[in-house]
C-alpha positions in Angstrom: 0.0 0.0 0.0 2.7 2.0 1.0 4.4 1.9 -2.4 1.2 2.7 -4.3 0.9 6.3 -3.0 4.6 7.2 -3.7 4.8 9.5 -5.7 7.7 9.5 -8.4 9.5 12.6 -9.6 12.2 13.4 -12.0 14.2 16.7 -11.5 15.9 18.8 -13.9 18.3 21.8 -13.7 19.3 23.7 -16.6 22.8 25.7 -17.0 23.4 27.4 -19.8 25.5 28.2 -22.9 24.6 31.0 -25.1 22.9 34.1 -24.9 19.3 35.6 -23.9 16.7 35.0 -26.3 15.9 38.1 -28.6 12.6 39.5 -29.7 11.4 37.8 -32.8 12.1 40.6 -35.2 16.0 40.3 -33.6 15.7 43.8 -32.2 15.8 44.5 -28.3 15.4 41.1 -26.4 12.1 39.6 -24.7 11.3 41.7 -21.6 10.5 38.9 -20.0 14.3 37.3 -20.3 16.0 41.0 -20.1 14.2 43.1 -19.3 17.3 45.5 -18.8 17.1 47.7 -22.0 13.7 48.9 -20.9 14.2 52.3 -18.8 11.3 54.4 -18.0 11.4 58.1 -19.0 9.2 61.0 -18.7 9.1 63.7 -21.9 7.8 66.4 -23.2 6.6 66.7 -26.8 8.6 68.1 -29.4 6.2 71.1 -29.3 5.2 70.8 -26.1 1.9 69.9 -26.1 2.2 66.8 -24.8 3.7 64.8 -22.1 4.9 61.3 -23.2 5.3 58.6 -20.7 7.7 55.6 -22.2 9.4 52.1 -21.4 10.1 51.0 -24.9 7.2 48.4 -24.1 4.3 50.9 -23.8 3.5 54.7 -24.3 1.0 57.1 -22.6 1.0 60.2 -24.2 -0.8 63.2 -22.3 -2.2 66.1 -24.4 -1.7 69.4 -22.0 -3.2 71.9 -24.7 -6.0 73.1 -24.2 -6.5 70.6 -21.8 -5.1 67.6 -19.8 -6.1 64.2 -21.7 -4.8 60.9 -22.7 -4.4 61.4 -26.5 -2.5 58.1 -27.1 -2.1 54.7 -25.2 0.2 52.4 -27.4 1.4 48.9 -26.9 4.9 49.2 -28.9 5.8 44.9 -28.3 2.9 44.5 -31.0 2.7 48.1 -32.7 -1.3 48.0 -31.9 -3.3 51.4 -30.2 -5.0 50.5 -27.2 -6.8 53.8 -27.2 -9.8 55.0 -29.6 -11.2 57.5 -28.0 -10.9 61.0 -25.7 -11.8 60.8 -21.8 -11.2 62.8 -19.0 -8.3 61.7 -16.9 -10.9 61.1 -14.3 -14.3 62.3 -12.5 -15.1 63.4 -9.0 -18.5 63.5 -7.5 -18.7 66.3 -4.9 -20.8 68.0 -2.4 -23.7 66.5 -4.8 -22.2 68.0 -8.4 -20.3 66.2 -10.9 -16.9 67.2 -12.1 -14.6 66.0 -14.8 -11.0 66.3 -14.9 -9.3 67.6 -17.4 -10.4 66.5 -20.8 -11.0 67.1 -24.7 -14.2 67.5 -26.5 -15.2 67.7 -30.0 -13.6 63.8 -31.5 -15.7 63.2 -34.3 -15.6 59.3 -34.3 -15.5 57.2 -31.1 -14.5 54.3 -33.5 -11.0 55.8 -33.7 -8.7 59.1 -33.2 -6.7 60.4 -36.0 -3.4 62.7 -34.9 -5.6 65.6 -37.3 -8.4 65.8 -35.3 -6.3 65.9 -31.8 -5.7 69.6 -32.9 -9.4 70.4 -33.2 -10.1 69.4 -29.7 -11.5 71.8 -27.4 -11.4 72.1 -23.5 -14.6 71.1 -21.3 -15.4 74.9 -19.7 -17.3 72.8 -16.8 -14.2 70.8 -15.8 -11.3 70.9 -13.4 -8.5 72.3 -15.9 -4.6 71.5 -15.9 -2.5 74.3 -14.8 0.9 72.3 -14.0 3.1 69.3 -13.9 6.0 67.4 -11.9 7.9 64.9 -13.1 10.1 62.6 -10.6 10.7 59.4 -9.0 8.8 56.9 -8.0 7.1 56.8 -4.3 6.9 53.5 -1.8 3.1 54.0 -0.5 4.8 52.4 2.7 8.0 51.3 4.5 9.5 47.9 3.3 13.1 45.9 3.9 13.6 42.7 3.2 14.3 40.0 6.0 13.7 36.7 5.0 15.0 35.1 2.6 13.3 36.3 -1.1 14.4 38.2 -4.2 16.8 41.1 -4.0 14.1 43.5 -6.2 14.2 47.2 -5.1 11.6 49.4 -3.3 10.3 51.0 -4.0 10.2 49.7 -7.8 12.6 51.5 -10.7 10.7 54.2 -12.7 9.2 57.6 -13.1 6.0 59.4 -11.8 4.1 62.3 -13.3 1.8 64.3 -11.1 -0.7 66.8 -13.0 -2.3 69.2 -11.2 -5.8 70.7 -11.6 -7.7 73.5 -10.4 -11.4 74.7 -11.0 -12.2 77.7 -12.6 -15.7 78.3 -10.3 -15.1 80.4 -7.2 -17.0 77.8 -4.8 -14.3 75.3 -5.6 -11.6 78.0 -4.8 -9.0 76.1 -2.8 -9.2 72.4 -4.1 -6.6 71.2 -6.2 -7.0 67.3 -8.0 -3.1 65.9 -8.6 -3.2 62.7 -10.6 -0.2 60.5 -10.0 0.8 58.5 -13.1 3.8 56.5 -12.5 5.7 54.0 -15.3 8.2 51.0 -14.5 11.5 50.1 -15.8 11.3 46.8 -17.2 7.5 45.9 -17.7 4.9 47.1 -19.7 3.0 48.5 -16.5 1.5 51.7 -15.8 -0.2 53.1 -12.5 -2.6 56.1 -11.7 -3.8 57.3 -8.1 -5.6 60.9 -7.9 -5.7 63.2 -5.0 -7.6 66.0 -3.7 -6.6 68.8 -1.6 -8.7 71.1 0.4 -7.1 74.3 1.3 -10.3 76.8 1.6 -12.2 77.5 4.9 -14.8 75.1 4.4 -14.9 71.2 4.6 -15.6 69.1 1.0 -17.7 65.5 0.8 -16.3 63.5 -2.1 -19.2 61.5 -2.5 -18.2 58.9 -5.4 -14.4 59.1 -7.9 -13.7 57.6 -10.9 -9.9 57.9 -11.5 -9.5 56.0 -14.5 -11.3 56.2 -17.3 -10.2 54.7 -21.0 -12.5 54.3 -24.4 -10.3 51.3 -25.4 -10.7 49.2 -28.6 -12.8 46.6 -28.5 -11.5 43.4 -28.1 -14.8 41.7 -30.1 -17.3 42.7 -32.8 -20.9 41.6 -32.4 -24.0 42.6 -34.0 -25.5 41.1 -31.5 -25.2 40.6 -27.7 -23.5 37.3 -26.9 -24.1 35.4 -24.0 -20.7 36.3 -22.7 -18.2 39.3 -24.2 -14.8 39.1 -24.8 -12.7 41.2 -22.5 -10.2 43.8 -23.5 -6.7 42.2 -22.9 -5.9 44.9 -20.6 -5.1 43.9 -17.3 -6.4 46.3 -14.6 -5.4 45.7 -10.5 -5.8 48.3 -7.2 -5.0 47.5 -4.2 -9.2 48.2 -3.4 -9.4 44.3 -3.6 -10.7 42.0 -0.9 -13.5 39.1 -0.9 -11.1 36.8 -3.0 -8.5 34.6 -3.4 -7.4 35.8 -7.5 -7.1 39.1 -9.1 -10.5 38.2 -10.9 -12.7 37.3 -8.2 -11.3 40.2 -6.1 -11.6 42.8 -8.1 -13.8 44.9 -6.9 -13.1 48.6 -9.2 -12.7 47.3 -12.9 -15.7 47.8 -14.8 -15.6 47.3 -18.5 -19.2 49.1 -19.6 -20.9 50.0 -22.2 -19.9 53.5 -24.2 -23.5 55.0 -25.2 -21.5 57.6 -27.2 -19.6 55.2 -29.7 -22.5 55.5 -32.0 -20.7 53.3 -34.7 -19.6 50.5 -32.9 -21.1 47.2 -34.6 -23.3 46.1 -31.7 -26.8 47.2 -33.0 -27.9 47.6 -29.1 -24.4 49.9 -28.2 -23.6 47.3 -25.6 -19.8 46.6 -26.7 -18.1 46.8 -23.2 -15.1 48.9 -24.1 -15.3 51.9 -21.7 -12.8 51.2 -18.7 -13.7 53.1 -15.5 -12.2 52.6 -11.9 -14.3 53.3 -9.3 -15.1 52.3 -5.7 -18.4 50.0 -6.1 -19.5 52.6 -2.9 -18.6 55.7 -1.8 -16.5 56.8 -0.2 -18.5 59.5 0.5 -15.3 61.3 2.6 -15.0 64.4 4.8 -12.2 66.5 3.5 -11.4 69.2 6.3 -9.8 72.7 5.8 -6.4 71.5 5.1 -6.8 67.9 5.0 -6.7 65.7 1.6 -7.7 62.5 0.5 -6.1 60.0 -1.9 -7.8 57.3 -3.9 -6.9 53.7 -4.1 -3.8 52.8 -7.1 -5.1 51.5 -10.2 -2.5 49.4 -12.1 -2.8 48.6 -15.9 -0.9 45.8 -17.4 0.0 45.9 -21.0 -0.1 42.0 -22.5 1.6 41.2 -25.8 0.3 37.9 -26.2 -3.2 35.8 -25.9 -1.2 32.9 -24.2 -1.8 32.0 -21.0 1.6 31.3 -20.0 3.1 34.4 -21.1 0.0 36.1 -19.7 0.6 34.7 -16.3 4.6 35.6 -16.5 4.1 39.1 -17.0 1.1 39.4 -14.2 3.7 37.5 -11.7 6.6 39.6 -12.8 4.2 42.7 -12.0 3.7 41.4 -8.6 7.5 40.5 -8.1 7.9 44.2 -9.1 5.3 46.5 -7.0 4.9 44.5 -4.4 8.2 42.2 -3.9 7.4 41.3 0.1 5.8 38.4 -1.9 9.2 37.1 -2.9 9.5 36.1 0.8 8.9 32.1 1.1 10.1 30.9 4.4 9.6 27.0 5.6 6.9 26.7 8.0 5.4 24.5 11.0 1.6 25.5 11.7 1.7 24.3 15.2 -1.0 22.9 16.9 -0.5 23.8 20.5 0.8 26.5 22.7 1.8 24.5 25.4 5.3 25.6 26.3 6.7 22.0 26.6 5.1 21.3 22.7 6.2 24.6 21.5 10.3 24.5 22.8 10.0 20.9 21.2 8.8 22.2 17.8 11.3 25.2 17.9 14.2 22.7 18.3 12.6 20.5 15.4 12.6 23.2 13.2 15.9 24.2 14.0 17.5 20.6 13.2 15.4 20.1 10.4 15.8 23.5 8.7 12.3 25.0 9.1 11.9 28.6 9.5 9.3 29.6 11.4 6.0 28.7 13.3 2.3 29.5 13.1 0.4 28.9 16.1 -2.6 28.0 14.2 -6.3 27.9 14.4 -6.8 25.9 17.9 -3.7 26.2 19.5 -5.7 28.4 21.9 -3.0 31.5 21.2 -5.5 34.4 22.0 -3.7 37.7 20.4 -7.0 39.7 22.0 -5.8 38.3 26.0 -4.0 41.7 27.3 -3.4 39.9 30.5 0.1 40.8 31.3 0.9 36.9 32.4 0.2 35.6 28.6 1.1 38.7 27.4 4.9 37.5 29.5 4.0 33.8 28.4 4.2 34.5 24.6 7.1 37.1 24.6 9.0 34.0 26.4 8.3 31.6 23.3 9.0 34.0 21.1 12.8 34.7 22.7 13.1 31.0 23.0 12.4 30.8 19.0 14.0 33.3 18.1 17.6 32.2 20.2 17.4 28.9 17.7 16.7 31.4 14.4 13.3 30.6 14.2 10.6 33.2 13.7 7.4 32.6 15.6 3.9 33.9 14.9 0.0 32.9 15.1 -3.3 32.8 14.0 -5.9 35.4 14.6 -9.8 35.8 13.4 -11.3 39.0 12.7 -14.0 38.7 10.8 -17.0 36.1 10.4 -17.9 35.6 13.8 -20.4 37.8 15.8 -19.2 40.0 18.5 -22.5 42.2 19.9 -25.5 43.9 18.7 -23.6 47.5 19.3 -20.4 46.2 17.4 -21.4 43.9 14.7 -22.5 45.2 10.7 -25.7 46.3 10.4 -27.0 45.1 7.4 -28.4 47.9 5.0 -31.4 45.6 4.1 -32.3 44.5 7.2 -31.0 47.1 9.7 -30.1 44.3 11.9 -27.1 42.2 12.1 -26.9 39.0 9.9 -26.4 38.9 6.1 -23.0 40.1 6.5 -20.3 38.6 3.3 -19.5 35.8 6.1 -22.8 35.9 7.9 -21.8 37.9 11.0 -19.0 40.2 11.0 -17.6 42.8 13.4 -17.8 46.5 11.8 -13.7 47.7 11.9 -15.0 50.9 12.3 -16.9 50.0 15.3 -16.0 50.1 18.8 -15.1 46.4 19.4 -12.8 46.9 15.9 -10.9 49.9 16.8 -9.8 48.1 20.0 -9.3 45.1 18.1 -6.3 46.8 16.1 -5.0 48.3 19.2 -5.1 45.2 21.1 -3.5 42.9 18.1 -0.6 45.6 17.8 0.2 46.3 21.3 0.6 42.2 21.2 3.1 42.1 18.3 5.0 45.0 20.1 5.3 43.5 24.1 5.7 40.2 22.0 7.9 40.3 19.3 6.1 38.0 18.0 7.4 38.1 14.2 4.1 36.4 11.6 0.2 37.1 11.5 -1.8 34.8 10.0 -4.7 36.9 9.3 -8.1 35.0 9.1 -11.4 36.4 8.4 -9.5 39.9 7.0 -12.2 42.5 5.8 -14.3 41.2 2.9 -16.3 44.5 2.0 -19.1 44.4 4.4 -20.5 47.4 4.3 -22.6 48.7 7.3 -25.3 50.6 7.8 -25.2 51.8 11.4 -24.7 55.8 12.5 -23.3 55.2 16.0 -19.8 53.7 15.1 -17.2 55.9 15.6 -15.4 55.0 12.5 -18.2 55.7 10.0 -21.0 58.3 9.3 -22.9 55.6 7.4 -23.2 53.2 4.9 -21.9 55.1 2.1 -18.5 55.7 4.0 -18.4 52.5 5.8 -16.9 50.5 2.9 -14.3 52.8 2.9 -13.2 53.4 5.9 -13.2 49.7 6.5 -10.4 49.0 3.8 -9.0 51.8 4.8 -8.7 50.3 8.3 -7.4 47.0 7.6 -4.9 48.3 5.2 -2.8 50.9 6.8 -2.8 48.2 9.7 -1.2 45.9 7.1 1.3 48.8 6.4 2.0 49.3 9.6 2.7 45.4 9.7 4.6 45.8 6.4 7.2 48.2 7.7 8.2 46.6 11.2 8.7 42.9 9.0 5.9 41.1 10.2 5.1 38.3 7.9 1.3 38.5 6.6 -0.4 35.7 5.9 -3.9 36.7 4.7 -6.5 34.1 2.8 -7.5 36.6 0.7 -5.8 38.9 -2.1 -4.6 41.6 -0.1 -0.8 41.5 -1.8 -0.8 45.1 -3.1 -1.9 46.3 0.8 1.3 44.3 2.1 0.2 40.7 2.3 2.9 38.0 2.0 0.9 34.6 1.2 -3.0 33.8 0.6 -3.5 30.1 -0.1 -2.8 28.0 -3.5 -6.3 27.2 -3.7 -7.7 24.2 -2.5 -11.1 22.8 -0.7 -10.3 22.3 3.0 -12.3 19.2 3.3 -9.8 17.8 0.4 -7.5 17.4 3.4 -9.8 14.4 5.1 -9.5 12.2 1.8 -7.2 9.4 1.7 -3.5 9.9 1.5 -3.1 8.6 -1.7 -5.4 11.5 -3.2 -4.4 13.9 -1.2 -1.4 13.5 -3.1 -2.8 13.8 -6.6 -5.4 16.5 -5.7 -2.4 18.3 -4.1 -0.5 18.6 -6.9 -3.2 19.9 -9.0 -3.9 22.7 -7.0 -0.1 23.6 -7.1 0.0 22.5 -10.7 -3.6 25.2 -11.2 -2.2 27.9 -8.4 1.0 29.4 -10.1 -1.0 30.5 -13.3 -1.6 33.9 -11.7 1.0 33.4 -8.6 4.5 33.0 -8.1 5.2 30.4 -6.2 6.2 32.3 -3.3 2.5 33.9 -3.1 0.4 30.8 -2.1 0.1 28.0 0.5 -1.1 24.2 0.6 -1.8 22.4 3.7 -0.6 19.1 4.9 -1.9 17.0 7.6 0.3 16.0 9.8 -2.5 15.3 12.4 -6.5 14.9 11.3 -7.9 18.2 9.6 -11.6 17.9 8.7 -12.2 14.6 9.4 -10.9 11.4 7.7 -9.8 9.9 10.5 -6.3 7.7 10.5 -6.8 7.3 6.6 -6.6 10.8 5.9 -3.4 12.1 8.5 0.3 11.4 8.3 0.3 10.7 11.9 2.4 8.6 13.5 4.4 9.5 10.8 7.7 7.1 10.6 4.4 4.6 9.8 3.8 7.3 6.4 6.9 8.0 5.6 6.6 7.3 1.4 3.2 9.6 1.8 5.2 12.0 3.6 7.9 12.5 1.4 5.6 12.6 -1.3 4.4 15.8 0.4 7.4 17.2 0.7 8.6 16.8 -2.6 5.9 17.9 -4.7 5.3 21.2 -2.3 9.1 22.2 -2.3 9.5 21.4 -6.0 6.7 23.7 -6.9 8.5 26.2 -4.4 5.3 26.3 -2.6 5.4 25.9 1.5 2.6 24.3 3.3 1.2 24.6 6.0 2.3 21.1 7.9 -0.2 21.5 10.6 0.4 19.2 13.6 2.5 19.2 17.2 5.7 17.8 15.6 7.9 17.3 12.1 9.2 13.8 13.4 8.9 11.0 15.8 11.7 9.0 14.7 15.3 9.4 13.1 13.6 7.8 10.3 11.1 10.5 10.0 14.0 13.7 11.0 16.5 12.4 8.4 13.5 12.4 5.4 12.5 15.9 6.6 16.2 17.4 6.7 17.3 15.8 3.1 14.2 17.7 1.4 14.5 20.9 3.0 18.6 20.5 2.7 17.5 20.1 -0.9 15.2 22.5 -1.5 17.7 25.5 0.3 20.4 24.0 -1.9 18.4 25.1 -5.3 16.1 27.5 -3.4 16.7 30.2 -6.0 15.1 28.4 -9.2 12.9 26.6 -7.2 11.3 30.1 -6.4 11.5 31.0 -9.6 8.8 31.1 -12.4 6.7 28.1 -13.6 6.4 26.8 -16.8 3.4 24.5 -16.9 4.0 21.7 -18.8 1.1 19.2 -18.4 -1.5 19.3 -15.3 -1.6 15.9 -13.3 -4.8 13.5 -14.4 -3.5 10.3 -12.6 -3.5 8.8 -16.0 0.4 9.4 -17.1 3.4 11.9 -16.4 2.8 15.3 -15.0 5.1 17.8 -14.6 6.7 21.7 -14.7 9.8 23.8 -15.5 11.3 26.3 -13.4 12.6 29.2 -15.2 15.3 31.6 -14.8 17.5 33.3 -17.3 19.5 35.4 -14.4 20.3 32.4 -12.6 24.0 30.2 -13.0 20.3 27.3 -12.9 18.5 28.4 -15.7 15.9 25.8 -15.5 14.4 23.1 -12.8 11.9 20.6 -14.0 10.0 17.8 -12.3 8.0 15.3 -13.6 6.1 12.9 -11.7 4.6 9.5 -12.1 1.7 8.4 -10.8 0.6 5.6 -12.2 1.1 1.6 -10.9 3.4 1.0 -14.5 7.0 2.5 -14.9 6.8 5.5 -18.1 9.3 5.5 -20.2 8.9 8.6 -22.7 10.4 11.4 -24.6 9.2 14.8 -23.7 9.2 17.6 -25.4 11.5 20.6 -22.9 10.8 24.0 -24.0 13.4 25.8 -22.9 12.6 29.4 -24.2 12.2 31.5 -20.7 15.3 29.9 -19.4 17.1 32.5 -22.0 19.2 29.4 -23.5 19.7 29.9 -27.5 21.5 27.0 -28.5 22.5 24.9 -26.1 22.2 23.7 -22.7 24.0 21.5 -20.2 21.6 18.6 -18.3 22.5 16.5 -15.4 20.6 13.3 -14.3 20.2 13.9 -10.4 23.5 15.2 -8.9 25.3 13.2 -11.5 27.2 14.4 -15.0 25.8 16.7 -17.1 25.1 15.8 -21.2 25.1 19.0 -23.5 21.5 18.9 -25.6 21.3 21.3 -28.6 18.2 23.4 -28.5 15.8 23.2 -31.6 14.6 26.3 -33.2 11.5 26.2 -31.1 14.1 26.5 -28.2 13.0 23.4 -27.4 15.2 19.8 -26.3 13.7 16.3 -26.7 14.6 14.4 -22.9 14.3 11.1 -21.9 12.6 10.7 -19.2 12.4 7.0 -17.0 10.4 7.1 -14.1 9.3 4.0 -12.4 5.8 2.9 -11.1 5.1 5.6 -7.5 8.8 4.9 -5.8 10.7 8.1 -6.0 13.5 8.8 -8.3 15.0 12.1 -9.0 17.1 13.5 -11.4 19.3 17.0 -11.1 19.9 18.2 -15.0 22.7 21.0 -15.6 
């Protein structure tokens, strides 16, 4: 039985001969291989009209006569205009009145814009107008060093920043200024936008609702008719306004692609082509703005693809995240440890220090209370904490905010109701209510008398919006949406710049989180071992489309989680040991750290020398095994699975596994496309630690490798 749930797995390393790969047309190379050559820069027009904001990958090109307006929005890796048509560089909503910023009227055609009519274009006499600009550096939104162990990217990222600044020609909107903030990267076809407004009359403002990005882009599908679902444009759009999700896509909660009522000769007989781009809050925030004060909007980021494929979609949205938000990078080993008990935590700490492990979570049902101010647990957790931290081991724990009920006075108050209940997770505190301010105050005093060093954040604000009056922290409901995120984020900041590791099961990365999870149903973990395994994989196989490795976790049940009984846990573990390693290969191989939730690593030497060669192996190729994956073919059960780690800046260019998981030894040659590895011609391969072969590369940069893997026992192979 024991041999029919191992799992097999062939390993591959690439080192290189030759240069980077160039662009097809054998100009400047792929970005995504080197993306060196492509510096950001800031300009103004030949005549002056214009500001032009350039990588050499994409081009934003600001008209600033007669008005401010985006005039041109060009992807230059395929030559093709993004734009079509003349918006406002964004709209503002307040006291009650509508206002546009900036701006050019009079385009005859929404279908396209022709450089001719750009001339003819007239200023919007109701708008906020452009009267200046500054062009710098780019700006870190918060504090960030790296500690742990995780790519050496800058902060805050490479680049240049373009603030515009507007002012209203009406004397009862004497004293507020708008500034948008553009800023593009060096390296990536990225652009971001974030407006502010200042209030510097005698008398306080309400922004009651913002739009801060709008773009007439080209439609991305013709239809006479409305089909059942559009095509999206390819644009990628992100802001860090996301919560209630565990992808970009499901927690998105500010990109809306509507329909334009003014492109009058689009094909779609109804007008219904969704090709208008506008970024706004789905509520409020309906915000005070005091004599003096100011208030900023969330950061919009738009992502520039240059292919339909899926893998080179997913390279340039992980590279984006690697870039603007590079606490991500961070991966350490972790125990999720099921106990505080002093005697089971000092044991765990020396475990982790033998085996390698990095750090521990005291998890869900450890009974770690962050809340308990009582100075004796207060003095009982800062003791653990030294005692990890003199082996070099970080400790941490779990904590749940939201979906559980706390009182009638503290809880959301449903706007349909007016009662509690109905909230995104049933019942959720209000972080603008009592109860929720001291919750912050309580959780960081903790962290501070602590030193505690990770917070896994459960439960983190989902986008309840409340309707009550009498919490301190909101007016209403039209604010309470607001001030909510606004809550739970600058707490993340604040977590962000004093190193504490977030994990946060939602997609909170652009706020400051580290890790959410790989994506996985929880009950998966009471199965059997043996599909465990398989199920496993495909979530780490399906999870690092849109993440780097780095950014997700998977679980592994040391002791029972969810029910399943003996059938389903590892525990006693020397009596698992082929499931075990199984685990442990598969999750470091992806580059992926679970969380191995149970009281101990080992219980025999058996168990403590399996644990200490994977992690000694995994540290030993840590940096490609953190690097980007190359999805080769998704497990089924039915014949080899496996991936490709790639790296052109590494001496490893490459690492691929493949796995077998059948009850029959595969024998097979497959097809090793070694294009993002940067290799040209040739590379070197290595079977396992042993010599390396030299393999010419196709022109499809591809190699044809013989892979032998018998029926479940493992077998590795190192390839240079």
């Amino acid at each position: 039985m024991k041999k029919a749930i191992t799992a097999a797995v062939l390993i591959i390393i690439i080192v290189g001969i030759g240069a980077c790969a160039k662009a097809p047309d054998g100009g400047k190379p792929d970005w995504l291989i080197d993306p060196s050559p492509y510096k950001a820069e800031i300009k103004a027009s030949a005549d002056g009209r214009s500001i032009v904001l350039s990588n050499g990958l994409i081009r934003r090109t600001i008209r600033i006569v007669p008005d401010a307006a985006t005039v041109e929005f060009r992807n230059l890796m395929t030559d093709e205009t993004i734009l079509r048509a003349v918006r406002p560089e964004a709209a503002l909503t307040i006291d009650g009145k509508h206002y546009e910023i900036g701006g050019l009227r009079g385009q005859p055609d929404q279908a396209y814009l022709l450089p001719a009519w750009i001339e003819t274009l007239t200023a919007d006499p109701k708008a906020f107008h452009y009267r200046s600009h500054e062009v710098g550096a780019t700006q870190a939104p918060f504090a960030y060093a790296r500690k742990r162990w995780g790519s050496a990217a800058p902060w805050p990222p490479p680049g240049r920043s373009l603030i515009l600044r507007f002012e209203h020609d009406s004397p009862a909107l004497k004293g507020i200024e708008v500034s948008i903030r553009y800023e593009i990267y060096d390296g990536l076809p990225l652009l971001s936008k974030q407006v502010k407004v200042e209030n510097s009359s005698a008398r306080a403002v309400t922004l009651d609702t913002f739009t801060s990005e709008i773009l007439a882009v080209v439609e991305p599908e013709v239809s006479v008719g409305v089909p059942e679902q559009w095509e999206r444009p390819g644009l990628h759009v992100d802001s860090d306004y996301a919560f209630a999700g565990m992808s970009p896509a499901s927690a998105a909660r500010t990109v809306n692609w509507v329909a334009d009522p003014t492109f009058t000769t689009q094909v779609n007989y109804d007008l219904k082509t969704p090709c208008l781009l506008e970024c706004r809050p789905p509520l409020g925030p309906d915000a005070r703005i005091a004599p003096g004060g100011s208030f900023e909007t969330f950061r919009t980021f738009e992502l520039v693809p240059d292919s339909r494929d899926r893998e080179r979609k997913g390279l340039a949205l992980r590279r984006m995240y690697r870039t603007v938000a590079p606490w991500v990078s961070e991966n350490p080993i972790f125990l999720h440890l099921k106990s505080t008990d002093a005697a089971v935590v000092r044991a765990a700490v020396d475990q982790c220090a033998e085996a390698g492990f990095e750090m521990i979570i005291l998890s869900f049902g450890s009974g770690l209370d962050m809340e308990n101010e009582d100075p004796a647990a207060i003095a009982r957790m800062k003791e653990l904490a030294d005692c990890a931290h003199a082996k070099g081991i970080e400790l941490g724990g779990y904590s749940l905010l939201a979906s559980r009920a706390i009182s009638e006075a503290d809880d959301v108050i449903n706007p349909k109701t007016g009662k509690r209940g109905g909230a995104i997770f049933g019942d959720s505190p209000c972080l603008g209510g009592v109860w929720g301010r001291d919750y912050f105050r309580k959780i960081k005093a903790f962290f501070e008398r602590t030193g505690f060093d990770i917070l896994e954040h459960d439960g983190s604000y989902p986008g309840d919006v409340c309707a009550s009056t009498r919490h301190p922290g909101h007016r209403g409901p039209a604010d309470s949406q607001w001030t909510q995120w606004k809550t739970i984020t600058d707490f993340y900041a604040w977590c962000r710049a004093r190193n504490i590791y977030l994990n946060v099961p939602d997609w909170y990365f652009l706020a400051g989180s580290s890790k959410t999870g790989i994506g996985y149903r929880e009950v998966n973990w009471s199965l059997p071992r043996d599909r465990q395994i398989i199920l496993g994989r495909q979530n780490l196989y399906d999870g690092t489309w849109e993440k780097t490795p780095s950014m997700g976790w998977t679980f592994v049940p040391l002791v029972e989680y969810q029910g399943g009984g003996a059938a389903a846990t590892l525990e006693p573990l020397s009596d698992h040991l082929d499931a075990y390693e199984a685990h442990l290969v598969q999750n470091f191989g992806y580059g992926v750290q679970a969380c191995y939730r149970g009281t101990r690593l080992y219980d025999a030497a058996s168990t403590r020398a399996l644990v200490k060669k994977w992690v000694a192996w995994y540290k030993k190729y840590r940096d490609i095994l953190n690097s980007d994956v190359i999805h080769l073919r998704r497990p089924d059960g039915r014949d080899l699975d496996g991936i490709l780690h790639a790296n052109p800046g590494l001496k490893e260019k490459g690492l691929a596994l493949f796995f077998n998981p059948t009850d029959a030894a595969i024998e097979k040659t497959v097809r090793l496309p070694l294009y993002y590895t940067g290799l040209t011609d040739a590379a070197r391969i290595r079977e396992g630690e042993g010599p390396s072969r030299e393999y010419r590369l196709d022109r499809g940069f591809s190699i044809g490798l013989a892979v032998r893997l018998p029926a479940h026992g493992f077998a590795w192979f190192v390839i240079e």
